[in-house]
Each structure stands twice: as C-alpha cells, then as structure tokens.
DRENNU-36719 format. One record per residue (C-alpha): residue number from 1; x, y, z. Coordinates in steps of 0.2 Angstrom, whole numbers, plus 5000, padded with zeros to 4 digits. Layout:
<sites>
{nr NUM	xx X	yy Y	zz Z}
...
</sites>
This chain:
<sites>
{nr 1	xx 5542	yy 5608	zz 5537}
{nr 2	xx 5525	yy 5612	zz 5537}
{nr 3	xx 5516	yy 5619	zz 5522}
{nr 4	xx 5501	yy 5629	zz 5527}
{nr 5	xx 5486	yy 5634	zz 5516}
{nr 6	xx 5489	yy 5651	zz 5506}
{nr 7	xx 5474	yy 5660	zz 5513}
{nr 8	xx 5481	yy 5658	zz 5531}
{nr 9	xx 5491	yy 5674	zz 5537}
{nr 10	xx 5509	yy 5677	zz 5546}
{nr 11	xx 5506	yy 5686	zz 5563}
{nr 12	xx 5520	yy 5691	zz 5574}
{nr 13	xx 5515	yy 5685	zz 5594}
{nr 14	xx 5521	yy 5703	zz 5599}
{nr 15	xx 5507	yy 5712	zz 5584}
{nr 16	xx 5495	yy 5700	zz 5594}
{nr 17	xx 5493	yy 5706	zz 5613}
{nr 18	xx 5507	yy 5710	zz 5627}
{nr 19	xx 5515	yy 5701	zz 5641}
{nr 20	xx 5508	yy 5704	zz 5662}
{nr 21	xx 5520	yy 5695	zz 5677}
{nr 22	xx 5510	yy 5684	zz 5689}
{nr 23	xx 5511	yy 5689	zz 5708}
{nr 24	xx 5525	yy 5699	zz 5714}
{nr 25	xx 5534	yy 5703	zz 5730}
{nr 26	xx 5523	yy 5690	zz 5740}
{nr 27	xx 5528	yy 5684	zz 5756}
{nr 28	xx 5525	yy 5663	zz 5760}
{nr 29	xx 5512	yy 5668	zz 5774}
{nr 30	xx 5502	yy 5676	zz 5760}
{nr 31	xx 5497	yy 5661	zz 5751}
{nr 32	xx 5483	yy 5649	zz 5759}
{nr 33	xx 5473	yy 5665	zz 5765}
{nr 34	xx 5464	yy 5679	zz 5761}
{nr 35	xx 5449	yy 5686	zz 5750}
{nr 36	xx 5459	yy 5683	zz 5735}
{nr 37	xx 5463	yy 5666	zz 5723}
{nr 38	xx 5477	yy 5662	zz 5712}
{nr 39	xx 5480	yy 5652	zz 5699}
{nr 40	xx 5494	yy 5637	zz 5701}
{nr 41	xx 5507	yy 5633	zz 5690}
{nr 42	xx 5501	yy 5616	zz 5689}
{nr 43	xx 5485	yy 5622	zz 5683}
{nr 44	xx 5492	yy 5632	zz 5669}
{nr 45	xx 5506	yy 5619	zz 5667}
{nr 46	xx 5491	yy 5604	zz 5664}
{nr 47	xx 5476	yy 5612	zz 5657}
{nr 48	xx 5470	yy 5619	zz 5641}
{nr 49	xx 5459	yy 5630	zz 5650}
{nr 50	xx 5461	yy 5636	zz 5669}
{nr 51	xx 5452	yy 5626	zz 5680}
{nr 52	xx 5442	yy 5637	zz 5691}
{nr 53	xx 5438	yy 5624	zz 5702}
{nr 54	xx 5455	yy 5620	zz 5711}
{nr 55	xx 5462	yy 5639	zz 5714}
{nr 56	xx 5472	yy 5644	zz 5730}
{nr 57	xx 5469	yy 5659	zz 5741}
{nr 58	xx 5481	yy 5674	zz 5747}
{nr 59	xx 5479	yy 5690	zz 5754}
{nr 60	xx 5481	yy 5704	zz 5742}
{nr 61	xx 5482	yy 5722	zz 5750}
{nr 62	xx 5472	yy 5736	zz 5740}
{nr 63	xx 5487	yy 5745	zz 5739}
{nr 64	xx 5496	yy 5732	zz 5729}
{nr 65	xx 5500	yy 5734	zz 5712}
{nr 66	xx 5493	yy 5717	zz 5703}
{nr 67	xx 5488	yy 5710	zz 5687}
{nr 68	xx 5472	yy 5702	zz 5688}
{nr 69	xx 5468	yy 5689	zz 5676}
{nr 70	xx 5455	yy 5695	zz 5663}
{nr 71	xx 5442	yy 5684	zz 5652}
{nr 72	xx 5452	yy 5680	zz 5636}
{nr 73	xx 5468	yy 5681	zz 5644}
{nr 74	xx 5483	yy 5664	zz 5639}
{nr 75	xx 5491	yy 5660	zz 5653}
{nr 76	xx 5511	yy 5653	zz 5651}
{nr 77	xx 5521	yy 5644	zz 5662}
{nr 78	xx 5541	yy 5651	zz 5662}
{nr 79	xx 5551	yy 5635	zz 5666}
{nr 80	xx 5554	yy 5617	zz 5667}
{nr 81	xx 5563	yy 5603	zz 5671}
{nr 82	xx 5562	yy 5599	zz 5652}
{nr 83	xx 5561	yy 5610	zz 5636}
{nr 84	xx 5548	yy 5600	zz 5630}
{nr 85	xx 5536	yy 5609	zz 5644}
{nr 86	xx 5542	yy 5627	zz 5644}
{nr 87	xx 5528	yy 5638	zz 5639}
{nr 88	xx 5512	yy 5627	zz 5640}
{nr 89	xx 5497	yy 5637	zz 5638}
{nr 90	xx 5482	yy 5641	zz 5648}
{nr 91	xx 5466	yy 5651	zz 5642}
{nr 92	xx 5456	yy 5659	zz 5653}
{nr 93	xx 5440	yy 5655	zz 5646}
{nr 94	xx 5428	yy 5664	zz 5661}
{nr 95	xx 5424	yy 5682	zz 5667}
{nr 96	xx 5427	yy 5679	zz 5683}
{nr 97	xx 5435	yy 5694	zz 5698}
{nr 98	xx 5447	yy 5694	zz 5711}
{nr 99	xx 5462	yy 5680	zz 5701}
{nr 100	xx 5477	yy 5682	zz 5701}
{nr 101	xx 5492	yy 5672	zz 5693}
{nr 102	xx 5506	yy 5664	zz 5702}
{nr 103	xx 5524	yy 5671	zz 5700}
{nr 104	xx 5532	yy 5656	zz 5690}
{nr 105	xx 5519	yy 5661	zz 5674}
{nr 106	xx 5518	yy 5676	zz 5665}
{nr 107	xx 5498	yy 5683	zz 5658}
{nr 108	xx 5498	yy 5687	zz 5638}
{nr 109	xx 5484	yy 5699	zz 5635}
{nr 110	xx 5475	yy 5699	zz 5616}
{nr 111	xx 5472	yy 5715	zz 5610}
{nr 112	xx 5456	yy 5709	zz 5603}
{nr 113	xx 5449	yy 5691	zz 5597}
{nr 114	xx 5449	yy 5698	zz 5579}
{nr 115	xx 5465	yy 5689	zz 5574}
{nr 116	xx 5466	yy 5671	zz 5586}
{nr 117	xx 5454	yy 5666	zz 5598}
{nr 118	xx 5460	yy 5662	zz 5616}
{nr 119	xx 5455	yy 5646	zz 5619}
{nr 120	xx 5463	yy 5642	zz 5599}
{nr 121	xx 5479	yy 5650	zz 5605}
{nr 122	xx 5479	yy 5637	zz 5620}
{nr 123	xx 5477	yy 5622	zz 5609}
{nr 124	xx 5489	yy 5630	zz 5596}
{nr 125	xx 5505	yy 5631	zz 5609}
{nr 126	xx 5502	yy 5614	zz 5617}
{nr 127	xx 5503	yy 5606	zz 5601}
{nr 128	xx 5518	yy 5596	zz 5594}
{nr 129	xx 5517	yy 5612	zz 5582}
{nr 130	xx 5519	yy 5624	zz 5596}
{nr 131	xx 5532	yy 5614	zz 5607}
{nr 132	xx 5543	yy 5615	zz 5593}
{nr 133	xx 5541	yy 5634	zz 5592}
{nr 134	xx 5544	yy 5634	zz 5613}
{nr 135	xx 5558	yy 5623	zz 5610}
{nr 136	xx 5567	yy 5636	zz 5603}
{nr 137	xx 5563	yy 5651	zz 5615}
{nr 138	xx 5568	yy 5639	zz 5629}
{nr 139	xx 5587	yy 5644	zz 5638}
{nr 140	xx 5594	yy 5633	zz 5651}
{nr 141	xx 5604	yy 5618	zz 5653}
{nr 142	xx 5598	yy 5609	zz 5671}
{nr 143	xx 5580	yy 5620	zz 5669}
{nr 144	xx 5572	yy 5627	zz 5656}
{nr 145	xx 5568	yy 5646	zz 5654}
{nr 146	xx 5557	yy 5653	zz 5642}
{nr 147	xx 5564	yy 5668	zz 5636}
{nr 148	xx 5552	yy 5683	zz 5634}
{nr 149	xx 5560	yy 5692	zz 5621}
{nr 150	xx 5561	yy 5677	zz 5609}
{nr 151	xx 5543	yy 5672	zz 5613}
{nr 152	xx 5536	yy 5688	zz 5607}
{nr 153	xx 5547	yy 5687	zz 5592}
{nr 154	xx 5539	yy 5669	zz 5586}
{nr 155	xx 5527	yy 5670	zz 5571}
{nr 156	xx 5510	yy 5661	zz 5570}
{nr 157	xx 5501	yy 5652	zz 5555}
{nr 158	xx 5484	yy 5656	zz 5558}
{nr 159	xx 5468	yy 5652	zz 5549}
{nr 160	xx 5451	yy 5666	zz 5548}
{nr 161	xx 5443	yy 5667	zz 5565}
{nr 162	xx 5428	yy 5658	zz 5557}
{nr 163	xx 5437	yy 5642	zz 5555}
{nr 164	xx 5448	yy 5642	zz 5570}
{nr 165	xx 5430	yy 5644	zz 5577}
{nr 166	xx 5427	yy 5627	zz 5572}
{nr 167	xx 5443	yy 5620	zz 5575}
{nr 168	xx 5441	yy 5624	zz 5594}
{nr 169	xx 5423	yy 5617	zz 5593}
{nr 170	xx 5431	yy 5600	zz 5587}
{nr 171	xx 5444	yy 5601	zz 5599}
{nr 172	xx 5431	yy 5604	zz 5611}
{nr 173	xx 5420	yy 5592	zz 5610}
{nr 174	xx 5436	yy 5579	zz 5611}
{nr 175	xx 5443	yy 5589	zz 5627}
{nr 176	xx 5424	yy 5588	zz 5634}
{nr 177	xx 5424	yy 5568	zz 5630}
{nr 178	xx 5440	yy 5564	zz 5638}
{nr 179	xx 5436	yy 5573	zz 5655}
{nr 180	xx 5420	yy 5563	zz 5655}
{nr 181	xx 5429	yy 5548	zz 5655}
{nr 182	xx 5442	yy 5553	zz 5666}
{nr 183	xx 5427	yy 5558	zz 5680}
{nr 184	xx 5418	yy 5542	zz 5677}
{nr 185	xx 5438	yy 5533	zz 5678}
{nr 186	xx 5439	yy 5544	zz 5696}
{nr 187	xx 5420	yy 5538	zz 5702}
{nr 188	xx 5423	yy 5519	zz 5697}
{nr 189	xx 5439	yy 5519	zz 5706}
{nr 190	xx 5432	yy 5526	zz 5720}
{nr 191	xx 5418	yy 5514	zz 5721}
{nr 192	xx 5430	yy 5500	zz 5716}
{nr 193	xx 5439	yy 5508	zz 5734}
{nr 194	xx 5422	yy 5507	zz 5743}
{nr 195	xx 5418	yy 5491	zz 5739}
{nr 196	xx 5434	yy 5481	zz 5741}
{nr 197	xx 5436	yy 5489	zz 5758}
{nr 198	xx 5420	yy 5483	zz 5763}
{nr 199	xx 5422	yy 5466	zz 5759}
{nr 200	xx 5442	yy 5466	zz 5766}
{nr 201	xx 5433	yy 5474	zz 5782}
{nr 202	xx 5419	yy 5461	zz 5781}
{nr 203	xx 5406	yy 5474	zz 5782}
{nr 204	xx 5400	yy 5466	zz 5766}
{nr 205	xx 5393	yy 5448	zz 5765}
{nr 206	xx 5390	yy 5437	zz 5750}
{nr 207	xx 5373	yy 5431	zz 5753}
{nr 208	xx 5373	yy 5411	zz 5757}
{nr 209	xx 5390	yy 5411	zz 5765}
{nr 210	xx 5390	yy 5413	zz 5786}
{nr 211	xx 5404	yy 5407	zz 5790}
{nr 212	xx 5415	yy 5417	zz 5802}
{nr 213	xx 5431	yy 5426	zz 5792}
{nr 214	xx 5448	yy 5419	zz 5800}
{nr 215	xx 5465	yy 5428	zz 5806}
{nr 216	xx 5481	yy 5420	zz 5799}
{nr 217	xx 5496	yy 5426	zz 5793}
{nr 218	xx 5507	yy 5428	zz 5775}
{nr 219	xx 5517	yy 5412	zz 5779}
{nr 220	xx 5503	yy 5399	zz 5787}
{nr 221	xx 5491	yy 5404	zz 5768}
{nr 222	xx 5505	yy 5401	zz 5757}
{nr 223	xx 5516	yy 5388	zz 5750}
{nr 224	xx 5533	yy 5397	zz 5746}
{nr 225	xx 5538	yy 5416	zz 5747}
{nr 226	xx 5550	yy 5419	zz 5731}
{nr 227	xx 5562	yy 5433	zz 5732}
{nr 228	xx 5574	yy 5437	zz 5716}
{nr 229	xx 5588	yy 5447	zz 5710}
{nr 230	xx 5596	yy 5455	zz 5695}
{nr 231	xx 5609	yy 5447	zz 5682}
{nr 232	xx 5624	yy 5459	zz 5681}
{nr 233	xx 5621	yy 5469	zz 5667}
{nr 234	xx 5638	yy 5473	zz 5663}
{nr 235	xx 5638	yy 5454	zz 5655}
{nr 236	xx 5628	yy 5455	zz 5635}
{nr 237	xx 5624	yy 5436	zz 5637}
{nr 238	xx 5613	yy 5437	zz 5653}
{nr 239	xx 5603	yy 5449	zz 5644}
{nr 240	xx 5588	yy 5448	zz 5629}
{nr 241	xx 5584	yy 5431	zz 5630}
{nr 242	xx 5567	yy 5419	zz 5629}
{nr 243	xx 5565	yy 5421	zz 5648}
{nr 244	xx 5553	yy 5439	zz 5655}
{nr 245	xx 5560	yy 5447	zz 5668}
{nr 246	xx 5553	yy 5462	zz 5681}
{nr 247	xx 5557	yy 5477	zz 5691}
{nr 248	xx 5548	yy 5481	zz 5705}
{nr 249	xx 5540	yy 5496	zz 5695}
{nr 250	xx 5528	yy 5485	zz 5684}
{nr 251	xx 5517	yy 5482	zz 5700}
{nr 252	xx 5508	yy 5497	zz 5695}
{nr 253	xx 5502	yy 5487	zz 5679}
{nr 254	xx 5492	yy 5477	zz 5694}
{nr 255	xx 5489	yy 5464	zz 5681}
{nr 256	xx 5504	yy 5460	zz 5675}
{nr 257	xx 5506	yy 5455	zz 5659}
{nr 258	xx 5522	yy 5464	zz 5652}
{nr 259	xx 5540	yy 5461	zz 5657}
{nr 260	xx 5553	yy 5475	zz 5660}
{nr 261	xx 5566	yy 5467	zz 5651}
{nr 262	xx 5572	yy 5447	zz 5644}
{nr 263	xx 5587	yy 5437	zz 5651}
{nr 264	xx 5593	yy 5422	zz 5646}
{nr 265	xx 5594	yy 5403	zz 5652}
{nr 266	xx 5612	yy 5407	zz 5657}
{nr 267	xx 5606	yy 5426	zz 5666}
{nr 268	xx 5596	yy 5417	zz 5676}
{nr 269	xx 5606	yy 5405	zz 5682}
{nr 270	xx 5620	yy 5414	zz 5688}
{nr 271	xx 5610	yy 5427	zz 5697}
{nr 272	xx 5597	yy 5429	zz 5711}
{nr 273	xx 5582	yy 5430	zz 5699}
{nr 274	xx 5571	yy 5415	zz 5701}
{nr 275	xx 5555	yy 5412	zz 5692}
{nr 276	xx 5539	yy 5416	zz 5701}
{nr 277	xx 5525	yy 5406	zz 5693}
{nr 278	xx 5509	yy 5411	zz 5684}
{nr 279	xx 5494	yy 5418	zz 5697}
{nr 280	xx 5506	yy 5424	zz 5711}
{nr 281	xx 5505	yy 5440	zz 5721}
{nr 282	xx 5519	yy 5449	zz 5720}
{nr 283	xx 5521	yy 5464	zz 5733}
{nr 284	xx 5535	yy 5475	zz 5729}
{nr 285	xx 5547	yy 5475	zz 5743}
{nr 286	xx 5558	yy 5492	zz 5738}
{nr 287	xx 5555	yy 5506	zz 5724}
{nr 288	xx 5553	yy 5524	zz 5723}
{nr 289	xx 5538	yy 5536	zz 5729}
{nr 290	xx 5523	yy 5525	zz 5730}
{nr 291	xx 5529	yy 5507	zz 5722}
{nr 292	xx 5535	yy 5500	zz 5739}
{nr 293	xx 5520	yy 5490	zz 5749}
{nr 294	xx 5510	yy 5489	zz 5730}
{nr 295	xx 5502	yy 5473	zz 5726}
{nr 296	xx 5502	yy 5464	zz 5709}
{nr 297	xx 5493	yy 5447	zz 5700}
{nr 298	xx 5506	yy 5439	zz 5691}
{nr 299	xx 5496	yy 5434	zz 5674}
{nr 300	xx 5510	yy 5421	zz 5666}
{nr 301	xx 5529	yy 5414	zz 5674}
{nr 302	xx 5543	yy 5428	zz 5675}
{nr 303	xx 5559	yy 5430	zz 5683}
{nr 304	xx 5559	yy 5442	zz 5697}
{nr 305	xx 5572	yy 5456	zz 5703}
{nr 306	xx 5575	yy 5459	zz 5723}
{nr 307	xx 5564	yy 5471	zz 5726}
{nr 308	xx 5550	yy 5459	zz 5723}
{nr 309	xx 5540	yy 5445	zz 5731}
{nr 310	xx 5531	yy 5433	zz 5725}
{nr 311	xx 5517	yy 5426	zz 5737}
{nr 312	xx 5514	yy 5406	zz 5730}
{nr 313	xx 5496	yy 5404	zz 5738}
{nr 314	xx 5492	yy 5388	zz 5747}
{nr 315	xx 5478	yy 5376	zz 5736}
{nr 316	xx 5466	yy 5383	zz 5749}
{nr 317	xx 5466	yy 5399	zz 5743}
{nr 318	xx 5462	yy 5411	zz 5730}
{nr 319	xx 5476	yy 5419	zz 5722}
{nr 320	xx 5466	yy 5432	zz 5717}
{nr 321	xx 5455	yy 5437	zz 5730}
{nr 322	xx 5473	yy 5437	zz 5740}
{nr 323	xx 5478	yy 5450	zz 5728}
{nr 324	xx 5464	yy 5459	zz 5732}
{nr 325	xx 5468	yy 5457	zz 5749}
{nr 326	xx 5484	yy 5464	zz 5749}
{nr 327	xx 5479	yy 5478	zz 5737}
{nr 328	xx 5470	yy 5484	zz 5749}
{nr 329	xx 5483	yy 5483	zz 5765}
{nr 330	xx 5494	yy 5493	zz 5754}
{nr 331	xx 5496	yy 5507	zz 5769}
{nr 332	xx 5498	yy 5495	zz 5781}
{nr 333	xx 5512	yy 5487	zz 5770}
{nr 334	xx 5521	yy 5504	zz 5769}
{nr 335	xx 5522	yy 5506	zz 5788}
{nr 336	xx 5527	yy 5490	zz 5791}
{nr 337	xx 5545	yy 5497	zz 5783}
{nr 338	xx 5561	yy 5490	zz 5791}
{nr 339	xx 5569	yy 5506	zz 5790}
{nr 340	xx 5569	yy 5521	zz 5800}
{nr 341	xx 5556	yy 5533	zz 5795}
{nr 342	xx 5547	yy 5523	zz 5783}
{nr 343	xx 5561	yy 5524	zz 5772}
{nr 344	xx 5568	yy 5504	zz 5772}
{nr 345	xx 5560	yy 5491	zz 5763}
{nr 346	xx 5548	yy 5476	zz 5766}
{nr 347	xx 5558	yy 5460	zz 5766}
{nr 348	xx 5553	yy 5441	zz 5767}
{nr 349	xx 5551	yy 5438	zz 5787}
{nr 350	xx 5540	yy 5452	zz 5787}
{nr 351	xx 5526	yy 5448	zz 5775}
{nr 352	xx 5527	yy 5430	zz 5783}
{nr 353	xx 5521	yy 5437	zz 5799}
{nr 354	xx 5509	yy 5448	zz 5791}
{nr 355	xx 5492	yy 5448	zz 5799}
{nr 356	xx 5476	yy 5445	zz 5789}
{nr 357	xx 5459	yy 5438	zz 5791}
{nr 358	xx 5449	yy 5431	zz 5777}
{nr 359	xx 5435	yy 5419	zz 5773}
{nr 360	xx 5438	yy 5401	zz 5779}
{nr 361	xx 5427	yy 5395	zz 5762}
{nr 362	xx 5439	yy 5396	zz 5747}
{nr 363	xx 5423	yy 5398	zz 5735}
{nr 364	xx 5417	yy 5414	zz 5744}
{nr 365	xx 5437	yy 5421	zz 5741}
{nr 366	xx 5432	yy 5414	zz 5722}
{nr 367	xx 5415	yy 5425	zz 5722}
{nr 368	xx 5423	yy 5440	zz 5730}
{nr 369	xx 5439	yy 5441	zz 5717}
{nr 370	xx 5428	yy 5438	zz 5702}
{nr 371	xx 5416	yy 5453	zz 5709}
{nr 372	xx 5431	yy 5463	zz 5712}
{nr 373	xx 5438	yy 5456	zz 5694}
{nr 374	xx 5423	yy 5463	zz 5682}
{nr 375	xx 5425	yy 5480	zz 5692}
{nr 376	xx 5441	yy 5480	zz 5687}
{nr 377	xx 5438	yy 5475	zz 5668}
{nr 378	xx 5424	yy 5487	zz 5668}
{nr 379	xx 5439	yy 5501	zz 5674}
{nr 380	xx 5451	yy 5495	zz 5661}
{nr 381	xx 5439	yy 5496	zz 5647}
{nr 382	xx 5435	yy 5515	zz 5650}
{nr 383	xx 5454	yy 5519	zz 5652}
{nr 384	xx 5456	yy 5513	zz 5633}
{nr 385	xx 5446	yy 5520	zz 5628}
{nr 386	xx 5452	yy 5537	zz 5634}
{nr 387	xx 5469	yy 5531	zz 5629}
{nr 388	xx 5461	yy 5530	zz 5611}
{nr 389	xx 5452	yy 5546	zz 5611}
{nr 390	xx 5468	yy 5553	zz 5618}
{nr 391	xx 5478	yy 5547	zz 5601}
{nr 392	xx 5463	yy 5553	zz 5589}
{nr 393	xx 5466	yy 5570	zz 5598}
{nr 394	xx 5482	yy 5571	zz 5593}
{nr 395	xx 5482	yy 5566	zz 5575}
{nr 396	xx 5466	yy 5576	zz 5572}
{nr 397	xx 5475	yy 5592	zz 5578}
{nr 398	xx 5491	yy 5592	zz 5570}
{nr 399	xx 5480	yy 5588	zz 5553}
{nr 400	xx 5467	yy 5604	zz 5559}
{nr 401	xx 5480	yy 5615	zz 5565}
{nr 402	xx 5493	yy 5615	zz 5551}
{nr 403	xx 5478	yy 5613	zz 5537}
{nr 404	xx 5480	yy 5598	zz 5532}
{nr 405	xx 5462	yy 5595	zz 5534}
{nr 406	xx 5450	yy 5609	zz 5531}
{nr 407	xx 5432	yy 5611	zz 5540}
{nr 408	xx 5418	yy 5616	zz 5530}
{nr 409	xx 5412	yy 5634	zz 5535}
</sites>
C-alpha cells in the first residue's frame, strides 16, 4: 500500500473532466483519405504523448457529428489482449485542428489544468501505480475491456500543480533522453544497413585489396553443416544440466552469448541435439514471424534444436565476415522456403547450394568483419544505455509519483 504525503489531495476521475468516444459510424473506405487525420490505437497504446508525426487520414463530412481532439485532452485506449495494457494513456500535448480519434479509444476532456496537468496524468496512468488502478477497471476473460463507469469512479493521489510541474519536467527531460538515443539507435542501424550492403554488393572496396570477389556456394566454404534436435522434455533427467542449449529464437541476440535452456550429458545423447562449436553461423531454419532465414555468431559451444543450423566455416574463411554475409541475405534466405508460400522452412540441402560471392583473400573478410564488428559494438553500447535509462525511469517515478521523493519548489 502506498502512503502518500498528507498535503496531497483525493480527486475522484469523474470531478476531474468527462469522457468523448473516438470515430463513430465510419466505413473502411473512409480511412487512408481525405482532409482529415486520426490518431491510431498504437499511437495512444505506445506513447506518453500523441505523436503527431505518424497520424492517418479519413474523410470526415461536415455534417458529421465528431469529437475532435483538443490541446490538453488524455487519450485512452479501451482494450487489450492483456489487462496489464487496458487504459494506457495518451496526452495531447499540441493545439493542433482537424484530429480525430480512432474508435477503439475513448478522449477524457479536463475541465481545467487547475487540479492535474495533462501530460502528468499521462505519466501517472502508465505507471506501475496506474496499471494497478486499470487492473481493476479492466472486464474480460480472452480481451480486456476497460469499463467506463469504473474508470470514472477510480480516485487519484495528487500533488499541488507546482510540483507535478516539476515532476513532468524530470519525467521529461528522461522521456526526451531516451528518444535521442533511440533516433541515434534508428540512424546507426540504418548506416550499419548501408554499409554492409555495400561491402556484400562490392560497391565498396578496402583500399589495397584488388582482387576479384568469387561465387561459391554454402557447401564448397564450409567444413560441416550441423543440424540438432530437442531432448524430449517429458524426461526430468534430459533437462538442467552443465551443457547450453538453443531454440531458434535466440538468433535475434545476433551475438549469441546466452542459452534458452541446459540439458544434460545423458539429454544429449539420446536426442538429435548436437554441439555446434564456438564461432559458427547459425541460420535459423524454422520459427515464427521474422526468425526463419535470421543469421547468428555463435560466441562459445552449445547444443542446437532442429530448427537451427550451424555453418562450420572452412579454415579459409572468416566466420565472421560469413555472418555478415548471411545477415545480410536474410530475404533471400526467407524466399528460398521449401514450403508453399513462404510458409516451409530452410533445411540442410538448401543452404549447401546457397549461392554467394565473397573476397578470395581471407584477411580482406578479416578487415571487413572487424569494420562491421565496431559498428556493431558502437550500436550495442547505445542500446544499454537506453536500457539503463529505461530502469532509472521507472525507479525515479514510482519514488516521484507516490511521494517518496519530494522536489524542491
């Protein structure tokens, strides 16, 4: 239970403002045109503040009777897979015309900014504080529904406007640091993109190295292909042991460095799984939405699962530069499915006739990878440190919004 400071006041939601519906009676034909924008449910849904930057069109008629958004108004979304997400909160923090709200949120209008500010609000509702009051006000079973007449019945702890003034300037300047890094994350991916396609397409050179690039295949640039499998999991002694194990899912670590699960001597020997050793590429055969055709750098020996490969690189080649290589044929990877409709998997014989060319001099795969490797370390750093901001974020508000630290105003 939280205990708040004495000389904060008890305000009912419903003494505070009152509710607006988004878009109403709209047919599909209406969205994607017209003079008017909207505000997603994603928008809401993943934002502390709308992002007027990605809003969609539709026609409104000037006969319709619709709410537009107003500066100062919170934004709510009404459902979700999860309770956990019902009633996240938007503030629209612009005076902007012509915006309208989609019709799976609903608009809460302030009667004035004398009691909470908007973009306070916002950053109160989609703390752990206001999920827990959510929690409650969310109905539903398979999906969520935030019930209107408990959200307006849902009482607020709230500082003097002065201090939540500060508290959103903090909050601010945090929120304002983390989408810095995120657009610097976005730019040095991109450039990452840029670059590695250039040197995969050998419209980039290292200087001192003129030798012609060679087409080969999978098979003739590796010494093994390793495919694995799973111990049966219905048996306690094939499972917890000294020995890591992976799922295709963990090629989105790229690096990998951290197992799904251990298994034991005795898992492994009475199952498919075989040990693909430190520095091979693994390419993930099968898995859900976009795992299939991703690449990997296995950083240290683990145990594999059938829905990966483990490319063992010849001593002629880089390892490395051959993830790189393969990183960037993901899309070629995922067409070259053995199922109709790109929905099969990759298997063995297929990579081994997989088409590539590369550079004939093992030292320019060498400078390449390590270009393509500080690019990278460069990228990892700056998405730790977002993480870490991230987790200040949340311990400073939960100490600012329940009072537990005090601003001096």
């Amino acid at each position: 239970m939280v205990i708040y400071p004495k000389d904060w006041k008890i305000k009912k939601i419903s003494s505070l403002g009152t509710n607006f519906s988004g878009l109403t009676g709209k047919k599909a034909d209406d969205f994607g045109e017209g003079n008017s924008f909207y505000i997603t449910f994603l928008n809401v849904l993943n934002n502390t503040k709308v992002d007027f930057t990605i809003l969609e069109k539709v026609k409104i008629s000037s006969y319709e009777n619709q709410n537009e958004i107003q500066l100062g108004d919170l934004l709510f979304n009404t459902s979700s897979e999860t309770p956990e997400e019902v009633g996240m909160c938007a503030a629209v923090t612009k005076d902007v015309k012509n915006v309208y709200l989609n019709s799976f949120c609903f608009g809460f209008r302030l009667h004035n900014n004398d009691e909470i500010l908007p973009l306070y609000a916002s950053y109160l509702f989609n703390s752990s504080f206001g999920r827990d009051l959510m929690f409650f006000a969310a109905q539903g079973s398979t999906r969520y529904n935030l019930s209107k007449r408990y959200f307006s019945q849902i009482e607020l702890t709230l500082p003097s406007i002065s201090e939540q003034d500060e508290i959103v300037s903090v909050l601010s300047d945090i929120d304002d640091h983390i989408f810095n890094l995120k657009k610097l994350i976005e730019k040095k991916r991109a450039m990452k993109e840029g670059i590695l396609s250039d040197f995969m397409n050998t419209n980039s050179r290292i200087d001192a190295y003129i030798d012609e690039w060679e087409e080969t295949n999978i098979n003739d640039i590796t010494k093994s292909i390793i495919s694995g499998g799973t111990p049966s999991t219905l048996i306690r002694e094939y499972w917890d042991g000294d020995i890591p194990w992976l799922a295709s899912t963990e090629v989105h670590q790229k690096i990998v460095k951290i197992p799904t699960k251990n298994i034991t001597e005795y898992g492994l020997l009475n199952s498919a799984a075989k040990i693909a050793p430190e520095n091979s590429v693994l390419i993930a055969l099968a898995g859900q939405g976009k795992t299939r055709g991703t690449a990997a750098y296995l950083s240290k020996p683990m145990a594999i699962n059938q829905s990966l490969a483990a490319l063992v690189t010849s001593d002629n080649i880089d390892a490395k530069f051959l993830y790189y290589l393969m990183e960037s044929k993901y899309t070629e990877l995922r067409e070259l499915s053995s199922g109709d409709g790109g929905r099969g998997g990759l298997n063995k014989s297929l990579l081994k006739k997989f088409e590539v060319v590369l550079p004939k001099s093992k030292k320019e795969q060498e400078v390449i990878s390590h270009a393509l490797t500080l690019i990278d370390l460069e990228l990892n750093n700056l998405i730790k440190e977002k993480e870490k901001i991230i987790q200040i974020k949340d311990g400073v508000i939960d100490d600012l919004l329940s009072g537990r630290i005090r601003l001096t105003i």
